[in-house]
C-alpha positions, -999 to +999 in steps of 0.1 A: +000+000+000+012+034-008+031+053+023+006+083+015-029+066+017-016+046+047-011+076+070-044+086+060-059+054+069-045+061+104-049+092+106-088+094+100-090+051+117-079+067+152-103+097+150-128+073+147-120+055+174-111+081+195-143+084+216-140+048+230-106+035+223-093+040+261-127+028+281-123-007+255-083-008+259-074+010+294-074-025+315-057-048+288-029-023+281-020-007+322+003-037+326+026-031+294+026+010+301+037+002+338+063-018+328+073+006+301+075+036+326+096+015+352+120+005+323+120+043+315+134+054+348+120+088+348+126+114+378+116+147+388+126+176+358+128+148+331+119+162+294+104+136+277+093+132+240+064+109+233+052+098+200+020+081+187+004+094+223-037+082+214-054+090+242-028+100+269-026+068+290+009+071+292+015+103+288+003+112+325+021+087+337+049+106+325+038+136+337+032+129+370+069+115+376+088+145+358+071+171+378+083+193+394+104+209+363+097+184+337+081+185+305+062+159+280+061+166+242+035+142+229+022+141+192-002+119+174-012+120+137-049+119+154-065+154+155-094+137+179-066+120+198-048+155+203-078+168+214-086+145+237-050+150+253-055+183+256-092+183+271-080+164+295-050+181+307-066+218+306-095+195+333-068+181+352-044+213+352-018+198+342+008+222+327+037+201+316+019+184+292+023+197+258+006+177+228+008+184+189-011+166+161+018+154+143+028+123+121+058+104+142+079+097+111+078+132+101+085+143+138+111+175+141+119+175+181+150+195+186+180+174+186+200+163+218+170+180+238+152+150+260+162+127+285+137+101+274+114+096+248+084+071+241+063+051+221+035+030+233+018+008+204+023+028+177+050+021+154+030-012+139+011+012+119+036+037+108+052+028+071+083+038+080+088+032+114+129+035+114+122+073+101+104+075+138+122+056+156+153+081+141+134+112+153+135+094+187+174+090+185+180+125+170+158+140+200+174+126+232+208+135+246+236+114+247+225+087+274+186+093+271+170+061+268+142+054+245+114+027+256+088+013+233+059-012+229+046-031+201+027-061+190+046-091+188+045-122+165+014-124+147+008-162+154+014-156+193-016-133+192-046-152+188-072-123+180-049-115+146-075-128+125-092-090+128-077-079+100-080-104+070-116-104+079-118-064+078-095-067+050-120-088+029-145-064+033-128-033+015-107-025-009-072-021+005-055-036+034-063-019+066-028-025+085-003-045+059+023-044+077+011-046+114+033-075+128+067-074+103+081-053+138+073-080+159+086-110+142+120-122+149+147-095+150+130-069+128+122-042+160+159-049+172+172-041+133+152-015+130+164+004+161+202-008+150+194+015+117+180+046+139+212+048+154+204+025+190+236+003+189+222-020+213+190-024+220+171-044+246+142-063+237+117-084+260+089-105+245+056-102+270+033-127+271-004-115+281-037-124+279-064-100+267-095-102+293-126-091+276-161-093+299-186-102+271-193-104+238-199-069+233-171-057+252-148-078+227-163-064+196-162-032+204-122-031+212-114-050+183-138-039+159-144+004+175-121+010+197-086+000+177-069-003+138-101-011+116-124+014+134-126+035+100-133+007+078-159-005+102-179+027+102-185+020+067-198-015+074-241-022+066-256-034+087-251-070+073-213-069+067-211-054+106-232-091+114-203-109+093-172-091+106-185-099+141-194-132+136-164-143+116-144-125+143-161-145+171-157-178+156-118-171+154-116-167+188-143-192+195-110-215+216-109-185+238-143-183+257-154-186+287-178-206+303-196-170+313-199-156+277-164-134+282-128-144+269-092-142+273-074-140+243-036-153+240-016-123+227+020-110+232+038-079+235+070-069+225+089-040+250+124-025+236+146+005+254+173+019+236+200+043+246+214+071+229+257+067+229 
């Protein structure tokens, strides 16, 4: 898929999940984001870059630990995103959070200017995510460590089915690339070519807990990747999607109508020399 059309895929797929993505995703996802703050190691008067923010979930974890004196710069190519950043820290006060809409491969952060930078689940769906995860290296001074999440391998996460059955439904792929990061070396290669000589990596296995049926189609379906494609569903390709969905998961159910869902994460820190 053209690099151009992609970003716009993303772009205008996490506006449209915007509204619900963090009440779907918040419970699943604290876990990885307290492990990727703790591998960060950030103190009091910390400036920290963050890129692909969505909805700010770790962002004010950031935030919280750098102040007094410290400063967050989070972007997302997601106007609605942005402005849900935003809403949110003009409610809570919070003035050392400053967020830009802004596409993370394109990012110019001043260079040698941040003492740690982040990226939580974001750079499966970039098309170049070396160009990012260079803006990353570029931005922190010399022993600023970077820390990141992805997906990991795509048979290792047993809801992955999602996307060939979106993807039958419309006319390009929704996320072609999603788990080439996560398979075997790629994230540590890619990080290698940003400039991170020698990057960690730790492979997380977790299991996604969703209550019901609805609460699992709405994550996977609303509240994530293929939330632009599905608002153009009818309503009988919705019924198939969810269906066909379902039954790939079927192994996964619980005995109460809920179901926890194999997956596995992928956690990387690299340090600027």
């Amino acid at each position: 898929m053209e690099a151009k059309l992609q970003r716009r895929i993303q772009r205008y797929g996490w506006d449209a999940a915007a509204d619900i993505y963090e009440r779907t995703w918040q419970d699943n996802l604290t876990p990885i984001h307290e492990q990727m703050i703790a591998m960060a190691g950030l103190r009091p008067g910390d400036n920290v870059l963050e890129l692909a923010c969505g909805s700010g979930m770790l962002t004010f974890r950031a935030a919280g630990l750098v102040a007094p004196g410290g400063m967050i710069e989070a972007s997302d190519i997601s106007i609605e995103m942005v402005e849900l950043v935003q809403g949110r820290a003009d409610a809570m006060g919070c003035d050392n959070v400053a967020v830009t809409r802004a596409d993370a491969e394109f990012v110019d952060a001043g260079a040698d200017s941040f003492d740690a930078a982040l990226c939580g689940l974001g750079l499966m769906y970039m098309p170049d995510p070396v160009a990012a995860l260079s803006a990353m290296y570029r931005a922190l001074k010399p022993g600023g460590r970077a820390v990141l999440s992805i997906w990991g391998e795509r048979r290792n996460c047993a809801w992955a089915d999602m996307f060939p059955i979106v993807d039958s439904t419309v006319q390009s792929e929704v996320c072609p690339l999603f788990f080439n990061l996560g398979a075997g070396d790629n994230l540590a290669m890619a990080m290698q070519r940003a400039g991170f000589e020698r990057p960690l990596i730790h492979r997380i296995d977790a299991t996604l807990g969703f209550y019901d049926r609805t609460d699992t189609v709405e994550a996977m379906i609303d509240g994530g990747a293929v939330a632009l494609a599905a608002k153009r569903f009818d309503a009988a390709t919705r019924a198939h999607v969810e269906q066909a969905f379902l039954d790939s998961i079927a192994a996964h159910a619980r005995p109460n109508g809920g179901y926890d869902i194999p997956s596995e994460f992928v956690v990387a820190v690299g340090t600027k020399t």
